[in-house]
Each structure stands twice: as structure tokens, then as C-alpha cells.
C-alpha positions as CSV (number, residue, x, y, z in Angstrom):
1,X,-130.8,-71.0,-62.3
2,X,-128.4,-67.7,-62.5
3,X,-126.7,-67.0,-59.3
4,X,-128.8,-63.2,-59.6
5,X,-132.2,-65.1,-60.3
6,X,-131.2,-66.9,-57.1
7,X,-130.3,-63.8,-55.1
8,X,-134.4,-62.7,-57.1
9,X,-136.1,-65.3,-55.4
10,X,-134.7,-65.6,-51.9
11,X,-135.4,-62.1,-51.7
12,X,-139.2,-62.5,-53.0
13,X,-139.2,-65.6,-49.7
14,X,-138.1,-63.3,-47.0
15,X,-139.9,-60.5,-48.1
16,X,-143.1,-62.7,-48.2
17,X,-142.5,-64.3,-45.1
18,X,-141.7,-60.7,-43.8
19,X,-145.6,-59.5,-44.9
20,X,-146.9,-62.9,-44.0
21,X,-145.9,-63.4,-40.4
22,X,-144.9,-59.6,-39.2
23,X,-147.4,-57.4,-41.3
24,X,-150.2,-59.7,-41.6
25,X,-150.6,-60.3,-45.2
26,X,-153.0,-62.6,-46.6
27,X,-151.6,-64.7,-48.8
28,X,-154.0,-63.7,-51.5
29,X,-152.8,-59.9,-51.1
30,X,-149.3,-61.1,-51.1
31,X,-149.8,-63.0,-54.5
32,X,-151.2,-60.0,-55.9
33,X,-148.5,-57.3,-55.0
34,X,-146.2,-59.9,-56.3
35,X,-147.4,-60.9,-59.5
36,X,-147.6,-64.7,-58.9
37,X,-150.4,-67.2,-57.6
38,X,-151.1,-68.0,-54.2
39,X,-149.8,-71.5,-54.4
40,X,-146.4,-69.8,-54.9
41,X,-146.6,-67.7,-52.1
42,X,-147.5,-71.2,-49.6
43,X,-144.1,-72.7,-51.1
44,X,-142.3,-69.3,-50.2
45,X,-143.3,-69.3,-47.1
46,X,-143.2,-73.1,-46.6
47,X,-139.6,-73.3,-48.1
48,X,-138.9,-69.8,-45.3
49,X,-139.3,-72.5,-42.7
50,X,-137.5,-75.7,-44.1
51,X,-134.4,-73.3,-44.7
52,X,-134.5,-71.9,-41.2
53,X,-135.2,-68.1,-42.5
54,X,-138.4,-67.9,-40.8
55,X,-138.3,-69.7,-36.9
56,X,-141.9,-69.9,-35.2
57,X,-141.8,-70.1,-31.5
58,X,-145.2,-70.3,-29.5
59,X,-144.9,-69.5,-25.6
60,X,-147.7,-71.7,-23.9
61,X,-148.0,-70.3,-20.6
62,X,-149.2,-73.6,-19.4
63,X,-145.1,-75.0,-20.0
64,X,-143.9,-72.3,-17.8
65,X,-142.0,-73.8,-14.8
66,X,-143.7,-71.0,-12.9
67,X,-147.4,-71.4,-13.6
68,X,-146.5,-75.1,-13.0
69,X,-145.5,-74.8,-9.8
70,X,-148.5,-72.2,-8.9
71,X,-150.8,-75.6,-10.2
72,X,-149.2,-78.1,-8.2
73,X,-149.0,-75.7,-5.0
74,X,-152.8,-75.0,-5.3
75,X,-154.0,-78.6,-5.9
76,X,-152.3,-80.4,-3.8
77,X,-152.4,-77.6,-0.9
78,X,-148.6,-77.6,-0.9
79,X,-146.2,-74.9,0.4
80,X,-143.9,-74.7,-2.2
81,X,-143.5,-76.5,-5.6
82,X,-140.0,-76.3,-7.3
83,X,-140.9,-77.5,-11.3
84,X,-137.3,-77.8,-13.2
85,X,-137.5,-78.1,-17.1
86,X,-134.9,-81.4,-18.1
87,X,-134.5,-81.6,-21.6
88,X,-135.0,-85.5,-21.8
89,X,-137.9,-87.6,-19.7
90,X,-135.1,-90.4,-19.0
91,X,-134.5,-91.3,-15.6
92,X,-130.8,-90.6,-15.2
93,X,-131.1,-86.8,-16.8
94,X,-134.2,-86.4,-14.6
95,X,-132.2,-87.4,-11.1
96,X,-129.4,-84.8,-12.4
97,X,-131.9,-82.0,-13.0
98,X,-133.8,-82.6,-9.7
99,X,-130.5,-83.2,-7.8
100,X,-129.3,-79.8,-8.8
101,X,-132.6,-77.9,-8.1
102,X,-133.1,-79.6,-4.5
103,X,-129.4,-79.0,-3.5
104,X,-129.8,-75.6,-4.2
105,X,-133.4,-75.8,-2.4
106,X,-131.7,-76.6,0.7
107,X,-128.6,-74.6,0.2
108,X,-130.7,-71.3,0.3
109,X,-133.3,-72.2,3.0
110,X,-131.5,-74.3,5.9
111,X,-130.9,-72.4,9.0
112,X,-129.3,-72.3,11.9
113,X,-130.3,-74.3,14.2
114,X,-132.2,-76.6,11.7
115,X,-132.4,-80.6,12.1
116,X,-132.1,-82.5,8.9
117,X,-133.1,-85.6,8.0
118,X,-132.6,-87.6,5.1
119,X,-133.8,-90.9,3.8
120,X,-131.8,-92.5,0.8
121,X,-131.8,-93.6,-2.7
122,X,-130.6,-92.4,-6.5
123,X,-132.4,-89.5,-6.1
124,X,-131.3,-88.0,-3.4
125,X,-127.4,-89.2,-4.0
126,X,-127.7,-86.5,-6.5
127,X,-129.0,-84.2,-4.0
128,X,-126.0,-84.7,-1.5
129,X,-123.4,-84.8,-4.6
130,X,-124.7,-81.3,-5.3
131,X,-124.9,-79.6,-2.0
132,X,-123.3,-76.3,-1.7
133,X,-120.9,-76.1,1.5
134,X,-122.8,-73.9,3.9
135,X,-121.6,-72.4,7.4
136,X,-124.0,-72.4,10.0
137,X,-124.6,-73.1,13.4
138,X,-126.0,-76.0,15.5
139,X,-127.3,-77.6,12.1
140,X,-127.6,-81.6,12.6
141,X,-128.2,-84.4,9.8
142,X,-129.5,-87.7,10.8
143,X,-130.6,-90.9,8.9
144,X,-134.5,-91.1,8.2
145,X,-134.5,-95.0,8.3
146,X,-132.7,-97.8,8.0
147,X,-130.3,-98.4,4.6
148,X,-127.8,-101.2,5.0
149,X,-128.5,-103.7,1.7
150,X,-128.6,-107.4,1.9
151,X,-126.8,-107.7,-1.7
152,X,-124.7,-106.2,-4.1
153,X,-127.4,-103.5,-4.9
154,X,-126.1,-100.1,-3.0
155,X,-128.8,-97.7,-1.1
156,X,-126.6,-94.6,-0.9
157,X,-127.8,-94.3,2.4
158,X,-124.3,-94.2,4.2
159,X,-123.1,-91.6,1.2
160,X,-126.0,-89.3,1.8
161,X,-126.0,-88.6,5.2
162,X,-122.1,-88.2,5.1
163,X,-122.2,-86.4,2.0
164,X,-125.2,-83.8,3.7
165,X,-123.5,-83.7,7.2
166,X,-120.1,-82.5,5.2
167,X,-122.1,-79.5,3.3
168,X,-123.7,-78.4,6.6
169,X,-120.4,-79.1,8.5
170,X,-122.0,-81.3,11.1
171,X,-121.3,-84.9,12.2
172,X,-124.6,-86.7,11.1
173,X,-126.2,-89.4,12.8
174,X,-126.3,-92.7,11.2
175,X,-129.0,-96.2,11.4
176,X,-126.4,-98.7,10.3
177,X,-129.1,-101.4,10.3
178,X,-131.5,-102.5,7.1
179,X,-134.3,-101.1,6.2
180,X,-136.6,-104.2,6.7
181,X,-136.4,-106.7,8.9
182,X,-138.0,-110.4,8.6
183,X,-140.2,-109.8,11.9
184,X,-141.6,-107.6,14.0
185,X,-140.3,-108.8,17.2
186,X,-136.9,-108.4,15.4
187,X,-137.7,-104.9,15.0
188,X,-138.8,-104.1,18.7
189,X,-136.1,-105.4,20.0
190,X,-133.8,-103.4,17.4
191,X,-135.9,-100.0,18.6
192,X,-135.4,-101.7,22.1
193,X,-131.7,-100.0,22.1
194,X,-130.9,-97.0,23.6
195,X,-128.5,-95.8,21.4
196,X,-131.0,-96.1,18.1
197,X,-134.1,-94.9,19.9
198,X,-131.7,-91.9,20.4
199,X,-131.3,-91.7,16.9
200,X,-134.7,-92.4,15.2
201,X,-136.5,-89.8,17.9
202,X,-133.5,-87.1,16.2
203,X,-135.4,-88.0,13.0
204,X,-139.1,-87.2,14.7
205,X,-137.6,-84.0,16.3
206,X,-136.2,-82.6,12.7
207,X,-138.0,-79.5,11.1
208,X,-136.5,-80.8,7.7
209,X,-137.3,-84.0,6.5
210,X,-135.8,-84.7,2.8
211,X,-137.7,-87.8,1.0
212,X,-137.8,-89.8,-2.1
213,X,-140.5,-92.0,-3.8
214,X,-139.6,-95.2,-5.1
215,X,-141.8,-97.2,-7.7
216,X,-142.4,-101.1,-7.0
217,X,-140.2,-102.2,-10.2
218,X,-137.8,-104.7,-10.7
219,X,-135.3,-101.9,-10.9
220,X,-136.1,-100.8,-8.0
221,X,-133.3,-99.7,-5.5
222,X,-135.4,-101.4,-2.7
223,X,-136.4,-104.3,-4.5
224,X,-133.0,-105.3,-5.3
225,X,-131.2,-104.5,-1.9
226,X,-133.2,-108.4,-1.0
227,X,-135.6,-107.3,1.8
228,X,-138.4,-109.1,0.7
229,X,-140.0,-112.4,0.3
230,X,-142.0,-113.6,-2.8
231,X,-145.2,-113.0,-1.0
232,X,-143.9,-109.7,0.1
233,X,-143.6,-108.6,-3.4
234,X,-146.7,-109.9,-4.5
235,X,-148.2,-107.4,-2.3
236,X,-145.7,-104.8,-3.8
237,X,-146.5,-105.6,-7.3
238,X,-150.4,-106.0,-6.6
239,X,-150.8,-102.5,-4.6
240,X,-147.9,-100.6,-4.6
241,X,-147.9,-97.5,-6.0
242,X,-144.2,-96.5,-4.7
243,X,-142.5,-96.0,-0.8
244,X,-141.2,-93.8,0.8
245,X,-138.4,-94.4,3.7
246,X,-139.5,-97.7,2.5
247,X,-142.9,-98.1,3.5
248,X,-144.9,-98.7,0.7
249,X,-148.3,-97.2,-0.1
250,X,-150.8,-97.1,-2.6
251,X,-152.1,-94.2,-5.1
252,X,-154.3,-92.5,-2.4
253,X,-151.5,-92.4,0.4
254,X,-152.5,-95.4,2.6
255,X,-150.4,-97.9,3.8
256,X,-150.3,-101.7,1.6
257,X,-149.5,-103.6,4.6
258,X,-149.6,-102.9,8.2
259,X,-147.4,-106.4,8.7
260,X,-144.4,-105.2,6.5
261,X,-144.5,-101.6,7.8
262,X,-144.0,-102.5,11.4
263,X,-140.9,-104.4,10.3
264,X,-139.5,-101.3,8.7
265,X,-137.3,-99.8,10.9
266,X,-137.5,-95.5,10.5
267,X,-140.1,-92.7,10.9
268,X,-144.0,-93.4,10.6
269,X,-145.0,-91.8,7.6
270,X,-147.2,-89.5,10.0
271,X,-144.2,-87.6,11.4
272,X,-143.7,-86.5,8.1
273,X,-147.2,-84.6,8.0
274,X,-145.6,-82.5,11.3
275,X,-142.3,-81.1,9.7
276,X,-142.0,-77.5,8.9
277,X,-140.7,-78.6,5.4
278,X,-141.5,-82.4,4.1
279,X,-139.6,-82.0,1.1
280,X,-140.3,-84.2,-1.8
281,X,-137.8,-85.0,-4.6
282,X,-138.7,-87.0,-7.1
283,X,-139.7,-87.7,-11.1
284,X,-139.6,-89.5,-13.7
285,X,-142.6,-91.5,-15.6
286,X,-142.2,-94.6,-12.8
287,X,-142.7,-92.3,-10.0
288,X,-145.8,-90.6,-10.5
289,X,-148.3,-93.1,-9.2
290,X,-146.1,-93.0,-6.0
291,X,-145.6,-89.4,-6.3
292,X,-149.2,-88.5,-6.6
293,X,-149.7,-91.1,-3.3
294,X,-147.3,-89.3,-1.3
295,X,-149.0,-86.0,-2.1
296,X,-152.6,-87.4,-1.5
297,X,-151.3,-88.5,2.2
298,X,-150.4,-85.4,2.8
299,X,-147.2,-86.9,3.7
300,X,-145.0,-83.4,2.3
301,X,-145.4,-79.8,1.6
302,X,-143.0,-79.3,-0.8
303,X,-142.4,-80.9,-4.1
304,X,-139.3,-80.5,-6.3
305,X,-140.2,-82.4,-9.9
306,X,-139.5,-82.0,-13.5
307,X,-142.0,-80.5,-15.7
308,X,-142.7,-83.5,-17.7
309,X,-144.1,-85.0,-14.3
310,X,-145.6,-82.1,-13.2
311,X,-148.3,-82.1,-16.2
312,X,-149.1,-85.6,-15.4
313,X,-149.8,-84.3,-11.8
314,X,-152.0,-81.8,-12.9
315,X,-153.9,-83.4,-15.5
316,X,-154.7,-86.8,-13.5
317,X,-153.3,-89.1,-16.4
318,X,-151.5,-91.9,-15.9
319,X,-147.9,-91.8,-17.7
């Protein structure tokens, strides 16, 4: 073909596609005015789109991070829903995406005078890794519950609070104990001391409680820091839908196990129902049967999740 017959035809495309989509030819009329069948106008326009000349985008409302939000917040009587749009539904871009939205979050709506407190996890490491530096006064940060691992695995937990009283430029207030204990008694006694009753009843004063969801995986942050016996994770596994400040409950908010919960040393997952802001952070595929417990137990009031998750929240489906 002759590079002017060439030059003939890709005009005759565009200007097709040009009636087609923005003047709202039919096909038939466009066949007509051009001397050629129908079936040669489809491959114009067909061949407009393979070549990139003609780009079709369709603005769903339903995708908008917005409407989302507006969704979740009226469903699940929430305060304030925070939908970020990741371009990948993989864990590790998901953490980044939500890390960046929740530090901001926080950086634009802590106070002075506010008490924050912080449980631990991947999650919210990518919170405290984003935190802008903010000056205010009388701000404190204090450990949610208990983080010290029994293996290799890390909990963040230390890195968090550190990392959350640096950006509010406060000391924060540390549990350097486990999460779990193997008895109750152990736990008392634990609580017993002076100097961590101080601490955990900092965590039941704060206005500011910022929480994760893990899911009962092998994966699992939780799982792997060793707290657990096999029966213990038979439990996990059988009714679990995720924990959070590693209490696990199932997919209507409830508890799985009254034993293991009073050997979990941190807040009741009632105290989170009283905070000003009980702010959720979490997503991913794995976390939406524990996201949609924590959100049935009323146990927050804001939620910052990814859109992909969101969806799933709103249509009741199962990922």
C-alpha cells in the first residue's frame, strides 16, 4: 500500500471514529456517507481502538473513593471512612497505600492535648514510618497492649510507639511484656504492678485509639511471634475471623475465647467503643472477614481501607 493511500485510510478511521463516538453516527449512516459497507466501518473503528487513536474511559461513580467512603460511613454507622485507591490488591502495596493515607489522617486531626494510643503490627509500622512531624502541646503516645515476641518473628510494637511519640514530639509510654501470656493468674499478677496498671489505664484514658486487624493465617504477625499452643490455634483457625490488640474474634465482633482473652495483656476491646476516634487501618483480601468483625462490634468509628476492600465491605461477599 502507497504511503498517500495510507495517509487515505487513517484519515477515513479517525474521521469515522470522530462521527461514531463524538457525533453519534450509526454505523449504517457512516457506511453510506463513505461509500463502503458497514462491516468496514466496525474494522475502522475496531482497528481506532487497537492503535490507541480512539481511548474509551467510563467513570463508574460506584469506583469513586468518595461515594465509597459515603457507603461504608452509612452502613456501618461510622464517623468517618478514608477509601485510598492502590493500584495492586497485594498485601505489601496495600500496607504502603494505607500507611500513607492514615499518617496523614492523624497528621491533620491530632490535637493538643490528645492521648494516643497505638497497638502494633505491619500495618501500622507503615503508619509510624509516614508520620508527618507535628508540634503540639501536652500530646502523649502510649502502647495499646502488650508486643514483645517469643521468636525471631518482629511485632513492630517497640518501633511504633517510638516512631509515633517522635512525630508528636512526646516520650511515649511503653508495655515491654508479650502480648499473651500462658495463664491467667500470670496475667493478674502482671496487671498486679503499679507501674503497668499506670500504663494500660493511659491506654483506657486516650481519646485516640489507632488499631489494626490481623487475619488467623500462618503468616500471621501474631501467629508466628509463638504465643499459642496447638489447641490455641485450633480455636484460631476454627473461629477466628482476625484480632485486634490481639484478641481474637469472629465475623460478628464477639470474642472466640474468653480463656485466651483474659491472658492477653492490653485494653478490653470495649474501651475501644468509648474513644472519640477508634481508628481502623487495615486491608487487603485476608483482612476482610476480620475487618468486617471489627466493624460489626462496633469496636471503631473510623475506617481507613483501600477500595478493593471497601467493595467487598459493601457488597457482603466474601473475597
Amino acid at each position: 500500500m502507497s504511503e498517500e493511500r495510507s495517509e487515505e485510510k487513517l484519515a477515513k478511521m479517525i474521521d469515522a471514529a470522530r462521527m461514531y463516538y463524538q457525533l453519534d453516527y450509526s454505523q449504517q449512516e457512516i457506511a453510506k456517507l463513505f461509500g463502503v459497507s458497514r462491516p468496514t466501518v466496525s474494522r475502522f473503528l475496531q482497528q481506532a481502538k487497537d492503535e490507541g487513536y480512539v481511548q474509551i474511559t467510563i467513570n463508574d461513580p460506584r469506583e469513586s473513593s468518595g461515594v465509597l467512603a459515603a457507603e461504608l460511613e452509612h452502613k456501618y454507622g461510622l464517623k468517618k471512612a478514608v477509601v485510598v485507591s492502590v493500584p495492586q490488591y497485594e498485601d505489601i502495596v496495600v500496607k504502603k497505600y494505607l500507611g500513607e493515607a492514615a499518617a496523614k489522617y492523624l497528621g491533620d486531626t491530632v490535637k493538643d492535648g490528645d492521648i494516643i494510643a497505638t497497638t502494633w503490627g505491619t500495618t501500622l509500622y507503615e503508619v509510624a514510618l509516614n508520620l508527618p512531624g507535628k508540634h503540639l502541646k501536652d500530646v502523649k503516645v502510649v502502647q495499646l497492649n502488650g508486643g514483645v515476641s517469643h521468636s525471631e518473628t518482629s511485632t513492630y510494637a517497640h518501633e511504633i510507639v517510638h516512631l509515633f511519640g517522635k512525630a508528636f514530639h512526646t516520650i511515649p509510654y511503653f508495655i515491654p511484656l508479650p502480648a499473651i501470656v500462658d495463664h491467667a493468674v500470670v496475667k493478674k499478677a502482671i496487671e498486679a504492678d503499679r507501674h503497668i496498671r499506670g500504663i494500660l489505664e493511659l491506654g483506657k484514658q486516650s481519646n485516640i485509639a489507632v488499631v489494626t486487624v490481623g487475619a488467623p493465617t500462618d503468616d500471621s504477625v501474631l501467629i508466628k511471634a509463638n504465643y499459642f499452643s496447638q489447641e490455641d490455634l485450633k480455636l484460631i483457625y476454627a473461629k477466628g475471623a482476625g484480632d485486634i490488640c490481639s484478641r481474637y474474634i469472629d465475623v460478628e465482633g464477639k470474642l472466640c475465647s474468653a480463656e485466651l482473652s483474659e491472658r492477653t495483656i492490653g485494653i478490653d476491646l470495649e474501651e475501644l467503643r468509648k474513644k472519640e476516634q477508634s481508628i481502623l487501618v487495615a486491608g487487603g483480601s485476608k483482612k476482610i472477614d476480620g475487618i468486617r468483625g471489627a466493624l460489626s462490634g462496633r469496636y471503631t468509628n473510623v475506617l481507613i481501607t483501600d477500595s478493593f476492600t471497601a467493595k467487598y465491605l459493601l457488597d457482603n461477599v466474601r473475597a
